[in-house]
C-alpha positions as a Markdown table, in Angstrom:
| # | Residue | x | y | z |
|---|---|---|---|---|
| 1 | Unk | -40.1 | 20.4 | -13.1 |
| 2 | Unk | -41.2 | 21.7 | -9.5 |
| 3 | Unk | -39.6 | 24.7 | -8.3 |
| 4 | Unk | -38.6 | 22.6 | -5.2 |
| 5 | Unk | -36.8 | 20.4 | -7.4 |
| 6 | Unk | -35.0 | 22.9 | -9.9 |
| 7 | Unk | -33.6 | 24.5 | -6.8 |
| 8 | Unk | -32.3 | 21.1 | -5.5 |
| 9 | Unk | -30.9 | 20.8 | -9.1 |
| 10 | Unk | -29.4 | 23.9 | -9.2 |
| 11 | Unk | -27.7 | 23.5 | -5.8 |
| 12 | Unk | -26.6 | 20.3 | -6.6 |
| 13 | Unk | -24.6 | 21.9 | -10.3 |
| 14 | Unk | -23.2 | 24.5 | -8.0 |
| 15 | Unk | -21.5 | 22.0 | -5.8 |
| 16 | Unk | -20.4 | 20.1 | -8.7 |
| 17 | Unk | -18.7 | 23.0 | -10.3 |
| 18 | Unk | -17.1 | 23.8 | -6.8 |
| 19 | Unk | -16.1 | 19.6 | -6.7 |
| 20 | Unk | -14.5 | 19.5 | -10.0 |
| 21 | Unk | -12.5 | 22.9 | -9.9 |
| 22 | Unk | -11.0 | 21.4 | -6.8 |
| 23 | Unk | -10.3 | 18.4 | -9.0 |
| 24 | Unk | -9.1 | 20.6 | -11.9 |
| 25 | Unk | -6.1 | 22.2 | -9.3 |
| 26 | Unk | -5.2 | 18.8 | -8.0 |
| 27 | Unk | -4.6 | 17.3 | -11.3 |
| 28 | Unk | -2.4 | 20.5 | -12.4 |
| 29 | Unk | -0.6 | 19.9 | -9.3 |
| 30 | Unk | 0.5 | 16.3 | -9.6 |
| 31 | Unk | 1.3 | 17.0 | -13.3 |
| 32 | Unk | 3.4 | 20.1 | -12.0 |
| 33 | Unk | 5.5 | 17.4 | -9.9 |
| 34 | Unk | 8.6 | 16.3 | -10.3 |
| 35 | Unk | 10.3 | 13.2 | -11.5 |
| 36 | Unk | 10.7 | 10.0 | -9.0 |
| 37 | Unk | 13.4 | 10.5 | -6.2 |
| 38 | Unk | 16.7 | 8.9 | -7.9 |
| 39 | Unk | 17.6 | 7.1 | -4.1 |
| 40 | Unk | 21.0 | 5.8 | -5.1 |
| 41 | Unk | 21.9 | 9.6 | -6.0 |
| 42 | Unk | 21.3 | 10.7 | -2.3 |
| 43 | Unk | 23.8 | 10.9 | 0.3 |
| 44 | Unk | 21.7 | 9.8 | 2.9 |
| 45 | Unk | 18.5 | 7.5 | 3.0 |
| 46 | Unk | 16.6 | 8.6 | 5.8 |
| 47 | Unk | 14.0 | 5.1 | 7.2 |
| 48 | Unk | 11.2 | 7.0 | 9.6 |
| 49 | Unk | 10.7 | 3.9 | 11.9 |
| 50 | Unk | 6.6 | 4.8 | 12.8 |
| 51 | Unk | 5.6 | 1.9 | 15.2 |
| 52 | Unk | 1.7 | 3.3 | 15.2 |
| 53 | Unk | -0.4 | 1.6 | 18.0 |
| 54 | Unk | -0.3 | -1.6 | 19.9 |
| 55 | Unk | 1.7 | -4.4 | 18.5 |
| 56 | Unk | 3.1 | -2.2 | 15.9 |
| 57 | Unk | 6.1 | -0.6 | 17.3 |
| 58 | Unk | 7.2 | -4.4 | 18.3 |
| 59 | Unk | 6.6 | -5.4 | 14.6 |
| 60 | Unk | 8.2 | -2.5 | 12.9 |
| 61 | Unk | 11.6 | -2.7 | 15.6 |
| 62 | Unk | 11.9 | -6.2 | 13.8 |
| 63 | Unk | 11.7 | -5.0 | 10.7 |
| 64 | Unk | 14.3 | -2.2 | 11.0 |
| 65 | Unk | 16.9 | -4.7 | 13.0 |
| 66 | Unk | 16.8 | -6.9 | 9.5 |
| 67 | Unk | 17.6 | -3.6 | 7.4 |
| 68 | Unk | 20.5 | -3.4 | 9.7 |
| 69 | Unk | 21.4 | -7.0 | 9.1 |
| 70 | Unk | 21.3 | -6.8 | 5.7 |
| 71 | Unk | 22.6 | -3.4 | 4.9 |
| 72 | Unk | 25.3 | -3.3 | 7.7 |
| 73 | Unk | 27.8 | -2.1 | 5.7 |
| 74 | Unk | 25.3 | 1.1 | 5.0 |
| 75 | Unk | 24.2 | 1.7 | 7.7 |
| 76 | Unk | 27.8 | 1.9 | 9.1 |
| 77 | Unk | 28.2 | 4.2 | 6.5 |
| 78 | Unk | 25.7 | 6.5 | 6.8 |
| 79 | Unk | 24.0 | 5.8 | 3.7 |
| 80 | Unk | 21.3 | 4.3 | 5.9 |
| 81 | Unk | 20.3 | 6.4 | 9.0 |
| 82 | Unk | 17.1 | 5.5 | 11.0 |
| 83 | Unk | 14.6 | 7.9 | 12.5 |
| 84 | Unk | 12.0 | 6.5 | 15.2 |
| 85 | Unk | 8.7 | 8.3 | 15.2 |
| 86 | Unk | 6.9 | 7.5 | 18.5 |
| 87 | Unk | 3.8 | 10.1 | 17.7 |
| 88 | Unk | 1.0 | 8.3 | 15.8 |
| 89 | Unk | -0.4 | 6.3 | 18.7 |
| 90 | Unk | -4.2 | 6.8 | 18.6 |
| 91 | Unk | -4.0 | 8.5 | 22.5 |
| 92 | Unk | -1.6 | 11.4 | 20.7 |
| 93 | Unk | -4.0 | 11.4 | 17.8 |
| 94 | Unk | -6.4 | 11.9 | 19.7 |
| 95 | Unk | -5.1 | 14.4 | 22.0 |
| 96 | Unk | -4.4 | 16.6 | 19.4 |
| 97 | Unk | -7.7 | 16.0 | 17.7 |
| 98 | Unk | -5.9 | 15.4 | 14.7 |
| 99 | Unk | -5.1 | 12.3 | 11.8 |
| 100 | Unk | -1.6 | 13.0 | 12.1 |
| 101 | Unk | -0.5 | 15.6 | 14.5 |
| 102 | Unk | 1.5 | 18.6 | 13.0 |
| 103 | Unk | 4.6 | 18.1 | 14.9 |
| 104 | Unk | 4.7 | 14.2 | 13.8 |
| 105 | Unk | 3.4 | 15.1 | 9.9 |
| 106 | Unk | 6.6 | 17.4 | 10.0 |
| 107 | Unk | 9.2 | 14.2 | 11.3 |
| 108 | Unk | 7.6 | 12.0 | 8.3 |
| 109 | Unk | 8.4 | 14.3 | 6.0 |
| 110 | Unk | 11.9 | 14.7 | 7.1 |
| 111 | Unk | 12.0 | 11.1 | 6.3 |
| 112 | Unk | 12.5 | 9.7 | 2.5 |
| 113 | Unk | 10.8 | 6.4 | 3.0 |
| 114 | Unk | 8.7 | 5.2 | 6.1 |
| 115 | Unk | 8.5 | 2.0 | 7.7 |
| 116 | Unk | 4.5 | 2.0 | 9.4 |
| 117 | Unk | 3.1 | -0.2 | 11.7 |
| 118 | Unk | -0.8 | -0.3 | 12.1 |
| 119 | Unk | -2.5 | 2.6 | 13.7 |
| 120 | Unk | -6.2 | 2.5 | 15.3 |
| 121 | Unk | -9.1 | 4.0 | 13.2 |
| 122 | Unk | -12.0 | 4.8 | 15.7 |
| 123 | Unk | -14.9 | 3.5 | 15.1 |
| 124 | Unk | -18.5 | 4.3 | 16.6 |
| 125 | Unk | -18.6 | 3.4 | 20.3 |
| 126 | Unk | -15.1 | 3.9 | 20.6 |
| 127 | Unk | -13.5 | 6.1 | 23.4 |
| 128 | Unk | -12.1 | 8.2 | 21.0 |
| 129 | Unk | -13.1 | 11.2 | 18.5 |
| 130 | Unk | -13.8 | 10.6 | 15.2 |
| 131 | Unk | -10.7 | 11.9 | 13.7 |
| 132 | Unk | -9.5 | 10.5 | 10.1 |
| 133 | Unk | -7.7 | 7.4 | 9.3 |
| 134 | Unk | -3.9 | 8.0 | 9.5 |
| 135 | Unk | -3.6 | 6.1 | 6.6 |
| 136 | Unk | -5.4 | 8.1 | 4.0 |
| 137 | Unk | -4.4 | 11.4 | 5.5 |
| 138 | Unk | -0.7 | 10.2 | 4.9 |
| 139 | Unk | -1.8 | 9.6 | 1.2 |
| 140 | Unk | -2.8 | 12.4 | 0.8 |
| 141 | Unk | -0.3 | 14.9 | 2.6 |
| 142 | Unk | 2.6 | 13.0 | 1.2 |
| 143 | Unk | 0.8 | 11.9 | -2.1 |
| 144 | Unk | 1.2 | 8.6 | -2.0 |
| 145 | Unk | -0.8 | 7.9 | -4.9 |
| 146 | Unk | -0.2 | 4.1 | -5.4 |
| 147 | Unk | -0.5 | 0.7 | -2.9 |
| 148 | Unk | 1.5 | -2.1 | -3.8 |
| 149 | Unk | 0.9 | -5.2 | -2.8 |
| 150 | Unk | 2.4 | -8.6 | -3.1 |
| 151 | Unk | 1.0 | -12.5 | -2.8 |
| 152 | Unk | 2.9 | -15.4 | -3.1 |
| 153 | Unk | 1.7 | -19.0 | -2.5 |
| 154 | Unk | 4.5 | -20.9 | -4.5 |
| 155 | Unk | 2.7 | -24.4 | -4.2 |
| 156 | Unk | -0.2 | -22.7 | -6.1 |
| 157 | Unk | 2.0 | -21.1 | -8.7 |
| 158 | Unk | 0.5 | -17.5 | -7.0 |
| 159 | Unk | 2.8 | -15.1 | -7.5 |
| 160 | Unk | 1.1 | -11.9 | -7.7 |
| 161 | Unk | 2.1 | -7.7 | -7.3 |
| 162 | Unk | -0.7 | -5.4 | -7.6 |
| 163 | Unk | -0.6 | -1.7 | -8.2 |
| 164 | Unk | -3.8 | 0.2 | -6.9 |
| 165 | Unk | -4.4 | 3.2 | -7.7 |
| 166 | Unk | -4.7 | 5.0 | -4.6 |
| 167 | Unk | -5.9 | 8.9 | -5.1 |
| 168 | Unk | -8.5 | 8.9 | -7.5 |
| 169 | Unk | -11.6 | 6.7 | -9.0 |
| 170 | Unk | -14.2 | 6.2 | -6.7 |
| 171 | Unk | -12.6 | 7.0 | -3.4 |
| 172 | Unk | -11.1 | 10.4 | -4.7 |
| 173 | Unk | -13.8 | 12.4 | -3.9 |
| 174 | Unk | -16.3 | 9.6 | -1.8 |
| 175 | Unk | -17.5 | 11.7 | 0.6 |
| 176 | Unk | -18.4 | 14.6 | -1.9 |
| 177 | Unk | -21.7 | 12.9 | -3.3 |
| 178 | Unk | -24.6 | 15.1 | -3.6 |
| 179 | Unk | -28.0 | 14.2 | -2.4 |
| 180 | Unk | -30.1 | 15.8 | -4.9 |
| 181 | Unk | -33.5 | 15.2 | -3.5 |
| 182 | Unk | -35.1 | 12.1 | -1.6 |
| 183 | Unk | -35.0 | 10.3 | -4.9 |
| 184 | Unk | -32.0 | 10.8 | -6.1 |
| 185 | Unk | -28.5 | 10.2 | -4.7 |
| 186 | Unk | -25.1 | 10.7 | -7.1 |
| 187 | Unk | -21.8 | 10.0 | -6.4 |
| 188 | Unk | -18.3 | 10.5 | -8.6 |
| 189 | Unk | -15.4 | 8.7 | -10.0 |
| 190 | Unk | -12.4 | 10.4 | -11.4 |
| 191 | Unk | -9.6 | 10.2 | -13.7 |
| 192 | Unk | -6.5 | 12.6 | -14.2 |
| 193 | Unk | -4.4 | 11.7 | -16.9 |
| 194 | Unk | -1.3 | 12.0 | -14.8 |
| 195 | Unk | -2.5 | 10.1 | -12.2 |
| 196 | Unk | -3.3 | 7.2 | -15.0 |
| 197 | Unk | 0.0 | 7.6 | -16.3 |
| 198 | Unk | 2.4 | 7.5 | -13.1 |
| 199 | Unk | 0.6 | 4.8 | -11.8 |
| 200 | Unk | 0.9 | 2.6 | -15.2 |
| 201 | Unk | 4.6 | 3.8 | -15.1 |
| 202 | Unk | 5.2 | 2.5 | -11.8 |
| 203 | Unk | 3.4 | -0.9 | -12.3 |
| 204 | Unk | 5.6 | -1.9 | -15.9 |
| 205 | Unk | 8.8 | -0.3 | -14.2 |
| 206 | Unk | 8.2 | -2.9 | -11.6 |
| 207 | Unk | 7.6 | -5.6 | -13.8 |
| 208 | Unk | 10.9 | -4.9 | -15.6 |
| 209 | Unk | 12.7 | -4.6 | -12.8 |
| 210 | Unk | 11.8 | -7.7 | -11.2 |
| 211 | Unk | 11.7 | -10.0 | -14.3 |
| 212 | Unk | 8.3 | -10.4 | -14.6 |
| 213 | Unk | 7.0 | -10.6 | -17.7 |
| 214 | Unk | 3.3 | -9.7 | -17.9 |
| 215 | Unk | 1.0 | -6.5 | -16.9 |
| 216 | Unk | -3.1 | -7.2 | -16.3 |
| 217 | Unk | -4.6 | -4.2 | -16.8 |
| 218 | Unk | -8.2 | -4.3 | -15.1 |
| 219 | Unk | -11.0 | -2.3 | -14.8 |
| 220 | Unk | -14.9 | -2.1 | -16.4 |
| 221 | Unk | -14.4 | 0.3 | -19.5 |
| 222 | Unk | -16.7 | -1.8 | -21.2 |
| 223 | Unk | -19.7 | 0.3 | -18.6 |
| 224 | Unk | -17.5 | 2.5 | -17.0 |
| 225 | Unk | -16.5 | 4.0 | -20.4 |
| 226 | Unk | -15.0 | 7.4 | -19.8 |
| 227 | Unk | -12.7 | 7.3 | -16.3 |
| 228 | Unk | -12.1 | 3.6 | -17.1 |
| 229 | Unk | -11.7 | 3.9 | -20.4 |
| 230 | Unk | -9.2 | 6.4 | -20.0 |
| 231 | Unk | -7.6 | 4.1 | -17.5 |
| 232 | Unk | -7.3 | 1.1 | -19.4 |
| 233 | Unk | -6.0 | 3.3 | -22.8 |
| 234 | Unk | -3.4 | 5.4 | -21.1 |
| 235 | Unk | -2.1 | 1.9 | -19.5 |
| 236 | Unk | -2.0 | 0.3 | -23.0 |
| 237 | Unk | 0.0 | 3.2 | -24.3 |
| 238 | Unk | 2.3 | 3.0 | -21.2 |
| 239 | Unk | 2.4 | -0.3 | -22.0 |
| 240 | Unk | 3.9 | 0.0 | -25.6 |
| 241 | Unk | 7.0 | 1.3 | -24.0 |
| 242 | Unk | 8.0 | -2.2 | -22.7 |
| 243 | Unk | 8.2 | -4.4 | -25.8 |
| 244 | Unk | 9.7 | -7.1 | -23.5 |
| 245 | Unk | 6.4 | -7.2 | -21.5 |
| 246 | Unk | 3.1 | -9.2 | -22.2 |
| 247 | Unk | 0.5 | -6.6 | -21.8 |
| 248 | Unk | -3.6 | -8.3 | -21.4 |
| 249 | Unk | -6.7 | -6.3 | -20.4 |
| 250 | Unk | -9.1 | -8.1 | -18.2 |
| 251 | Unk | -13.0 | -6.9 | -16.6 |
| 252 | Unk | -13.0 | -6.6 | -13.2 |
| 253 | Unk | -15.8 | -8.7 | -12.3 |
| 254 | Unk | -14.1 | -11.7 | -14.6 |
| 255 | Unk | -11.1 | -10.8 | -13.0 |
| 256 | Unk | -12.5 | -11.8 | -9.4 |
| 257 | Unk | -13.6 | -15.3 | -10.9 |
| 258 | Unk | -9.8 | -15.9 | -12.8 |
| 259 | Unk | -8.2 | -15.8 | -9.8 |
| 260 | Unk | -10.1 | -18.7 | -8.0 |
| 261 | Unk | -9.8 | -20.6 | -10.9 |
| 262 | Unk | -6.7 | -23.2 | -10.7 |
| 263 | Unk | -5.4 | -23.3 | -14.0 |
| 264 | Unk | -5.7 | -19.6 | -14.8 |
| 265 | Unk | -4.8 | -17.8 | -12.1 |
| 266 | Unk | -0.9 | -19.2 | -12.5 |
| 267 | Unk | -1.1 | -16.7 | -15.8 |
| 268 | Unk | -1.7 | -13.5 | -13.8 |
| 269 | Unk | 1.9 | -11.7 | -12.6 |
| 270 | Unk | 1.4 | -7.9 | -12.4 |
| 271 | Unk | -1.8 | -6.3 | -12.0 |
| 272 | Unk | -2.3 | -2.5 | -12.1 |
| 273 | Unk | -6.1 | -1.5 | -11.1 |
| 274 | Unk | -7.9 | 1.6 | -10.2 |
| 275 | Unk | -8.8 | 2.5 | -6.6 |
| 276 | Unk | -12.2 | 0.6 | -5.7 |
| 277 | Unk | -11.4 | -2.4 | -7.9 |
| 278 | Unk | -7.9 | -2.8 | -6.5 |
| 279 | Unk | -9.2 | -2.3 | -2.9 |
| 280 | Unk | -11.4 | -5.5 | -3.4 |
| 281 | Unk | -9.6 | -7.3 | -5.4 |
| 282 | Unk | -6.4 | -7.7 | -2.7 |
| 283 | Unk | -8.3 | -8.8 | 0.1 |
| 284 | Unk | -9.8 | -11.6 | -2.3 |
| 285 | Unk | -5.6 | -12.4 | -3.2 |
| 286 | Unk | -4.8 | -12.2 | 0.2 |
| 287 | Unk | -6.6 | -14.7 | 1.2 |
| 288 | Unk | -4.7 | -17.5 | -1.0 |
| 289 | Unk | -1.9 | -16.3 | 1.0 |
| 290 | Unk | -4.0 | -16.8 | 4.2 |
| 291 | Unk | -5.9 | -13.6 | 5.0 |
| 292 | Unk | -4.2 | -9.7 | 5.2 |
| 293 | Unk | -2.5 | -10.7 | 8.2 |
| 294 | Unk | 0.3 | -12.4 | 5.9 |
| 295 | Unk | 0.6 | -9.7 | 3.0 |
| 296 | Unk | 2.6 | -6.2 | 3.4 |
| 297 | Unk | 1.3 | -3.0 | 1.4 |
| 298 | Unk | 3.6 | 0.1 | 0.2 |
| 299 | Unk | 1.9 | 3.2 | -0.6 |
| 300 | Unk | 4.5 | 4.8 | -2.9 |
| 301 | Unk | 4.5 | 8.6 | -4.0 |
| 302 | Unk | 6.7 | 10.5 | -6.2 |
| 303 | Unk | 8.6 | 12.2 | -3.7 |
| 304 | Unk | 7.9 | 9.6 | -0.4 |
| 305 | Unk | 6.8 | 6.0 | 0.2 |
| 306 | Unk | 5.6 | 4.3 | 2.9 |
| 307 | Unk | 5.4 | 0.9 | 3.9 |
| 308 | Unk | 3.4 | -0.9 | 6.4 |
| 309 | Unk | 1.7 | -4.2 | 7.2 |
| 310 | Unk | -2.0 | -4.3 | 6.5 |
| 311 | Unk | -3.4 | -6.1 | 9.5 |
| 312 | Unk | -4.6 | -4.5 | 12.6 |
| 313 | Unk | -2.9 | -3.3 | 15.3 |
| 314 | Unk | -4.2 | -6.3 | 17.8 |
| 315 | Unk | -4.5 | -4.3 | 21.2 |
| 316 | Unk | -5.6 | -7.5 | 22.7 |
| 317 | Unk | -2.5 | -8.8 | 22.4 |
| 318 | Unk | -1.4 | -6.0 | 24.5 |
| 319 | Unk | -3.2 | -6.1 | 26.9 |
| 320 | Unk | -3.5 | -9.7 | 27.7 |
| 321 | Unk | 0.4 | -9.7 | 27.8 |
| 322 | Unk | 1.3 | -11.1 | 24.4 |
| 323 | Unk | 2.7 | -8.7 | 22.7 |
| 324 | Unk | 6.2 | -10.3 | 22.4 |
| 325 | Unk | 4.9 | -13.0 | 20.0 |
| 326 | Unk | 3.3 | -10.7 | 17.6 |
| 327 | Unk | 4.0 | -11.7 | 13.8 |
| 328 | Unk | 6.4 | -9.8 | 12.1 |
| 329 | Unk | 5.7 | -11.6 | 8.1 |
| 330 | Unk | 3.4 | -9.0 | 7.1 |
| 331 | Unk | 5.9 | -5.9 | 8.1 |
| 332 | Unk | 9.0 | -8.0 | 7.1 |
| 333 | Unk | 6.9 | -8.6 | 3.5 |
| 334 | Unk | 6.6 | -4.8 | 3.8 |
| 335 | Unk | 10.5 | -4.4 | 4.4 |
| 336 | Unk | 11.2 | -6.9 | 0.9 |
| 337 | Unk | 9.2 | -3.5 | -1.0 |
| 338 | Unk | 10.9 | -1.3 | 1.0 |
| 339 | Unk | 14.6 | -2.7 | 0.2 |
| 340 | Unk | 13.7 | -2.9 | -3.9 |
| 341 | Unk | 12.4 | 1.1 | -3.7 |
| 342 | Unk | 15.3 | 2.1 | -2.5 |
| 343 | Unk | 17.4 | 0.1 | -4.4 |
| 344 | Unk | 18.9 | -2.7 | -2.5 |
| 345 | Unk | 17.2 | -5.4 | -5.2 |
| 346 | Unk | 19.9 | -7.7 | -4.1 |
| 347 | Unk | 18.9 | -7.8 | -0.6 |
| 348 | Unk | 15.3 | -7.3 | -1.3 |
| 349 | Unk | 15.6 | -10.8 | -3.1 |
| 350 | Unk | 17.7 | -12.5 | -0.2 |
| 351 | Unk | 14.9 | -11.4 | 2.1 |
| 352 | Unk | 11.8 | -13.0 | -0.1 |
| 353 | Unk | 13.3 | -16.0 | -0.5 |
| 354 | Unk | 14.6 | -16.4 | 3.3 |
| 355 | Unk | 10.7 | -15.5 | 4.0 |
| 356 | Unk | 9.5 | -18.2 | 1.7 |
| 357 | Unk | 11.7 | -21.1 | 3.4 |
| 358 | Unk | 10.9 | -20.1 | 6.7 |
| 359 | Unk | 7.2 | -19.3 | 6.0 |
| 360 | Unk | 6.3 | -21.8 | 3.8 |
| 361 | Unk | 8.9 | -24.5 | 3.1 |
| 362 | Unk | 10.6 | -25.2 | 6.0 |
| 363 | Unk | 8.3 | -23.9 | 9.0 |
| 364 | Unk | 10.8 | -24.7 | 12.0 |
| 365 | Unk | 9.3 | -21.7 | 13.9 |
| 366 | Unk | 5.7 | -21.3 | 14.1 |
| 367 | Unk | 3.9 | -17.8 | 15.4 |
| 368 | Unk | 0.6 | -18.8 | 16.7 |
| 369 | Unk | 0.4 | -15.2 | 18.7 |
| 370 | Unk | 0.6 | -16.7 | 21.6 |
| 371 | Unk | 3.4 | -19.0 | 23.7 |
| 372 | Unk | 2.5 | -21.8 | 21.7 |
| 373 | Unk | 5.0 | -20.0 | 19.0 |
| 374 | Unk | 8.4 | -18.1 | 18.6 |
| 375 | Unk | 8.5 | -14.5 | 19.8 |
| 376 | Unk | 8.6 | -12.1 | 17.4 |
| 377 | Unk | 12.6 | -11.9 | 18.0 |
| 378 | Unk | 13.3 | -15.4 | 17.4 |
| 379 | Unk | 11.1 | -15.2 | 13.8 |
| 380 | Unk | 13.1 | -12.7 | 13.4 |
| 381 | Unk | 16.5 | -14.7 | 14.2 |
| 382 | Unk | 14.9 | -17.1 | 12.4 |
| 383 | Unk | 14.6 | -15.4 | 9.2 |
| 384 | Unk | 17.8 | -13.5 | 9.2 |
| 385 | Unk | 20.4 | -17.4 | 10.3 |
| 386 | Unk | 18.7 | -18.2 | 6.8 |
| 387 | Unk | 19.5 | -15.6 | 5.3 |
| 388 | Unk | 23.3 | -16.2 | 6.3 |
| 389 | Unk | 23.0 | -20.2 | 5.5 |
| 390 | Unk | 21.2 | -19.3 | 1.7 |
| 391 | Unk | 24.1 | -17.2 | 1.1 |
| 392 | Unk | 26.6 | -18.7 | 1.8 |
């Protein structure tokens, strides 16, 4: 070996050491953390309203006047209380230089679940500096170390949830790669056994709680043998705790050709995935649904959750004046998760099935984004008379 390249070698050990003792405290930190916040047991449920940039505040004040619809008697209450957080607009991100300023990281956590409406990740040639993605630094200061999302498309027998890891595998530590010399580039995946184990937890306590009766476990342990592997056995074992639930093990790459396949993909109900894998794998489902624009995502913690709609935040429809008839399914979507967290299953369900019928079955209001459509108000009238008329 050169001396050139033992000293790239040796450099290269020394930041892997530093890497993985960082990795070593965060996963005796998660394991240090406590149990899952019992919400029924609170006095008070605090919903941080975050409209984020462009059509998002419009979006997310839609959402929050259907909590109010269907948990009126809450809210009146004050089980429910509301708390609007104006400060993640991408001009006060910037201003302060900062993902999410301190003041507005500080109102968040104040809050026990979050309602999020898309924020503005600069990009190259933007007018703005290159601070983080709101989104990640939210997982990670509130830990949020799972995304859930849903697809439905009930004439193609599509009813999907997936549960995505969200803090580890290869994104935990992506842009910690080491460049060893010219020749030779290495990058890292990682596993915890805690955070394989809350996010199985979460995904079967799901699938029990929502009657569905089958957990897909994917990943590629058959290459990816030790972080996968240790995914797909802690999952198993998770999985021996509900006997009422059909528990299958699939390969990612098969997994991407099941779900395009007519007959097969009517099998699949609950997926749980690691990071990379579940981040592809969605925005494939999605588009049954027809594209991101129509799904909502949580990212839930132990302690917090947030939920959000995964679609841009459409400043052209801003600017050109069109705000008003923005699309409120993905958020409202969102809002269904939101309701079932908490523990409103009963209005979580009213909501679902009033977006089916209005979104799929009966269509009497149309968003096209523009006044071709409904406004984002009269979907939201919309959704909320059938509501009234399904229950009555």
């Amino acid at each position: 070996m050169q001396a050139e390249e033992k000293k790239a070698l040796d450099l290269a050990c020394d930041q892997f050491r530093a890497l993985m003792e960082k990795q070593l405290e965060r996963a005796k930190k998660i394991k240090e953390d406590k149990d899952f916040t019992d919400y029924q047991s609170l006095d008070k449920i605090v919903i941080g309203i975050c409209g984020g940039d462009g059509i998002g505040p419009i979006i997310t004040k839609e959402s929050q006047r259907v909590i109010e619809f269907l948990l009126k008697d809450e809210v009146e209450k004050g089980k429910i209380e509301f708390k609007v957080i104006d400060g993640l607009t991408i001009e006060n991100r910037a201003a302060h230089n900062q993902a999410i300023p301190d003041d507005v990281l500080a109102e968040l956590k104040q809050c026990h679940v979050i309602l999020k409406g898309p924020t503005t990740t600069p990009r190259q040639g933007d007018p703005w500096p290159n601070v983080e993605s709101a989104n990640v630094a939210m997982r990670k200061e509130l830990d949020l170390f799972a995304n859930m999302r849903p697809v439905k498309v009930p004439e193609e027998g599509i009813d999907w949830t997936f549960f995505r890891e969200n803090t580890e595998g290869g994104y935990a530590v992506g842009s910690y790669g080491v460049n060893i010399t010219d020749d030779l580039a290495v990058d890292f995946t990682v596993a915890t056994q805690e955070g394989c184990d809350r996010i199985a937890k979460l995904a079967y306590d799901y699938a029990e709680r929502n009657h569905k009766g089958k957990v897909s476990i994917i990943t590629k342990a058959n290459i990816i043998k030790t972080t996968d592997g240790k995914f797909l056995n802690t999952a198993k074992k998770i999985g021996e705790q509900y006997p009422d639930i059909v528990t299958d093990d699939w390969y990612v790459d098969i997994t991407t050709a099941k779900l395009i396949d007519p007959q097969r993909r009517r099998d699949f109900k609950v997926f749980v995935l690691p990071n990379l894998y579940g981040d592809i794998i969605t925005d494939e489902a999605a588009e049954f649904q027809g594209g991101v624009g129509t799904a909502g995502s949580a990212n839930i913690g132990k302690k917090y959750a947030m939920f959000e709609a995964i679609h841009g935040s459409a400043p052209r429809m801003i600017t050109e004046g069109r705000g008003q008839y923005a699309d409120p399914c993905s958020m409202l979507r969102a809002t269904v998760m939101l309701l079932s967290h908490i523990g409103y299953q009963k209005q979580a369900d009213a909501l679902e099935a009033a977006l089916d019928k209005c979104m799929f079955e009966e269509k009497k209001l149309v968003i096209t984004g523009r006044d071709t459509g409904c406004t984002c108000d009269e979907f939201g009238d919309y959704v909320m008379e059938t509501i009234t008329n399904m229950t009555k």
